[in-house]
LOMI-708942 format. One line per 8 residues: number of its first residue (from 0); for each residue x, y, z negated of N, C-alpha, C, CB. Coordinates in steps of 0.02 Angstrom, whole numbers, plus 50000, padded with zeros to 5 digits. Atoms other than C-alpha are relative to their C-alpha. Glycine has a CB too. Layout:
# LOMI-708942
NUM> X/Y/Z/X/Y/Z/X/Y/Z/X/Y/Z ~ ... .
This chain:
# LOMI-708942
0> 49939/50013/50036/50961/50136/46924/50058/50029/50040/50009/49923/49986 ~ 49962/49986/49985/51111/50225/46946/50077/49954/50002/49989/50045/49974 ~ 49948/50071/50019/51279/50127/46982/50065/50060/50004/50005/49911/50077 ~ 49942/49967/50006/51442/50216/46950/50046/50024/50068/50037/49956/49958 ~ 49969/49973/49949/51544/50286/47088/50068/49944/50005/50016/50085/49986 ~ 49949/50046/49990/51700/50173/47155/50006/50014/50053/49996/49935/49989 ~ 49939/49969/49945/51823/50240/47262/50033/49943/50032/50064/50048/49961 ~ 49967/50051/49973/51911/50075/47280/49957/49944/50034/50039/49975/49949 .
8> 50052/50052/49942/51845/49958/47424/49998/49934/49979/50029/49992/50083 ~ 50023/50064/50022/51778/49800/47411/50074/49940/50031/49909/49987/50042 ~ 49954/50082/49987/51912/49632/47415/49970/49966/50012/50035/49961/49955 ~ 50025/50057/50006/51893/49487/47463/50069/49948/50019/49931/49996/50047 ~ 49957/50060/50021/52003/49320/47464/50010/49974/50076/49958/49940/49941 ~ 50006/50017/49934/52070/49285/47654/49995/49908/49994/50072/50035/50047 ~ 50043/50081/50015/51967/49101/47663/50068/49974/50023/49913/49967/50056 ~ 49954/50052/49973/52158/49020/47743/50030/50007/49955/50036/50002/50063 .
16> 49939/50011/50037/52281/49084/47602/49990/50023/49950/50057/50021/50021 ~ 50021/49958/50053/52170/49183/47479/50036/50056/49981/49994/49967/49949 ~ 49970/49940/50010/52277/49328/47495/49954/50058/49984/50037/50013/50056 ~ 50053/49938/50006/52172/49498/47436/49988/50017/50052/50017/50060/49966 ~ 49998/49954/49921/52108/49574/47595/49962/50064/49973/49948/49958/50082 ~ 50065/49934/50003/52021/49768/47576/49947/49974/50054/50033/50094/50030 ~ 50036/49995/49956/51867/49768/47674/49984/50073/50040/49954/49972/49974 ~ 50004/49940/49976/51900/49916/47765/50013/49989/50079/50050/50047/49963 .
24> 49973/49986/49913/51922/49965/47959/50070/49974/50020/50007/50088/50018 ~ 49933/49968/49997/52099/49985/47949/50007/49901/49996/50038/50075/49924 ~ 50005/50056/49974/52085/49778/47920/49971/49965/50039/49997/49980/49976 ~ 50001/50031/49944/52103/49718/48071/49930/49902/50017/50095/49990/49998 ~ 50058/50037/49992/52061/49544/48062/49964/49968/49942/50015/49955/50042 ~ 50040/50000/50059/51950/49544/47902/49966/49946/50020/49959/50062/49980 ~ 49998/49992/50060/51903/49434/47822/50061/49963/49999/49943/49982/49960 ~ 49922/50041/50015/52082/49352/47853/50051/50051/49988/50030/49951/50067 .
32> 49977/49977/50038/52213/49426/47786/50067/50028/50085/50012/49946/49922 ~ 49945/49977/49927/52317/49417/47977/49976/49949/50045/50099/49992/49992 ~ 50015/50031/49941/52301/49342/48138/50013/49938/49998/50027/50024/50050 ~ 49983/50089/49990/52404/49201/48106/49946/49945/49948/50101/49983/49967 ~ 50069/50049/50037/52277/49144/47958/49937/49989/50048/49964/50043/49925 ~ 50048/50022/49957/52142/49175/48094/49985/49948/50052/49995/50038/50021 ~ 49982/50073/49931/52220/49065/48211/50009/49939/49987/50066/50002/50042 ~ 50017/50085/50046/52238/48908/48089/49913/50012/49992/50052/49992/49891 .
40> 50104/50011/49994/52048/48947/48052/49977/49987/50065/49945/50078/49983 ~ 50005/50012/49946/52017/48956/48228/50002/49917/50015/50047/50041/50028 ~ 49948/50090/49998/52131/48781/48255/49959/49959/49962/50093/49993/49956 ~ 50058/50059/50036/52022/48693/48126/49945/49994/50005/49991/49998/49942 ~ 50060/50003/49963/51856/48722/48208/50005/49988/50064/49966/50053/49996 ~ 50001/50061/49956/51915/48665/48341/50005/49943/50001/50026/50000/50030 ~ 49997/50097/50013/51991/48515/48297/49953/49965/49961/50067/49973/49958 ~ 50062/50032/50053/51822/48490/48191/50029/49984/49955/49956/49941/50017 .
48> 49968/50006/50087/51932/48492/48018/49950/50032/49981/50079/50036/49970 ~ 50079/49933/50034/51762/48626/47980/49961/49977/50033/49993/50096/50015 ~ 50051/50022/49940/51616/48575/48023/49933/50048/49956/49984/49890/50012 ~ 50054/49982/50039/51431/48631/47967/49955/49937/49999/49964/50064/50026 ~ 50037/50049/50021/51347/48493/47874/49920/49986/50045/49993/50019/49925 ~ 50088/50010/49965/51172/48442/47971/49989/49906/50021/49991/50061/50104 ~ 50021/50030/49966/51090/48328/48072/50068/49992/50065/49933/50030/50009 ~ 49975/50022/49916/51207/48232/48221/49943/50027/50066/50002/49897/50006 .
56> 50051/49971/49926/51154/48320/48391/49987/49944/50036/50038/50057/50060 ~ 50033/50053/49980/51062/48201/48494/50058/50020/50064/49905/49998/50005 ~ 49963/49998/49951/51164/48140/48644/49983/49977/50053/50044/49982/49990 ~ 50016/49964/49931/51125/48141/48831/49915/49925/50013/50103/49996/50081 ~ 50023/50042/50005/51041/47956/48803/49917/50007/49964/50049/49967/49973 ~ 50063/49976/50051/50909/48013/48675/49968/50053/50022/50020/50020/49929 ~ 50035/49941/49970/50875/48160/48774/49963/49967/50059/50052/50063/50024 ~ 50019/50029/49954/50829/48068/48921/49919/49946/49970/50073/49962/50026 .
64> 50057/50041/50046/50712/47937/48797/49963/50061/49995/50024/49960/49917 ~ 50046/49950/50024/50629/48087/48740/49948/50015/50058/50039/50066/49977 ~ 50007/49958/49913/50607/48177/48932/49942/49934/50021/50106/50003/50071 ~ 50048/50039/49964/50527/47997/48990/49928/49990/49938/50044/49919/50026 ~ 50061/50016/50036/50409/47977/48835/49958/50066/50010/50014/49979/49919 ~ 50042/49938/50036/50359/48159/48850/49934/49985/50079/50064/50109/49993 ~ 50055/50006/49921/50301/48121/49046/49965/49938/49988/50045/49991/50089 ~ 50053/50046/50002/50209/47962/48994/49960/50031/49961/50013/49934/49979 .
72> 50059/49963/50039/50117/48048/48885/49970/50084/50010/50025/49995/49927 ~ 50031/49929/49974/50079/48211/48969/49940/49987/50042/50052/50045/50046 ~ 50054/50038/49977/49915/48191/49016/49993/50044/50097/49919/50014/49929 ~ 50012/49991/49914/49869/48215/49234/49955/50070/50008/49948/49924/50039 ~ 50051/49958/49967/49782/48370/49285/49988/50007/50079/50013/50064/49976 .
């Protein structure tokens, strides 16, 4: 299948202000629209305003439980 020719580059929606961005070289910091949108994105993964949905990471307590059940049960050679 043939697909038509298109000269004009692909958009996309900068994720902080939905401004159009090209996806070209020449944009810098793609897929944001400018630095300063990058830097509120930035700012909200830090401050965990973004997160990625999962499982809570186990913390230093539960690692340790784990570590002693693994040596009771590792068998002696």
């Amino acid at each position: 299948m043939t697909r038509p020719a298109n000269d004009s580059p692909l958009e996309v929606n900068c994720p902080q202000c939905a401004k159009p961005v090209p996806w070209l070289p020449a944009s810098t910091y793609r897929p944001f629209c400018s630095k300063r949108c990058q830097q509120l994105d930035l700012g909200a993964w830090a401050d965990e305003s973004h997160r990625i949905s999962g499982e809570s990471a186990m913390d230093e307590a539960d690692i340790e439980t784990l570590l002693a059940q693994a040596d009771r049960d590792a068998p002696l050679s």
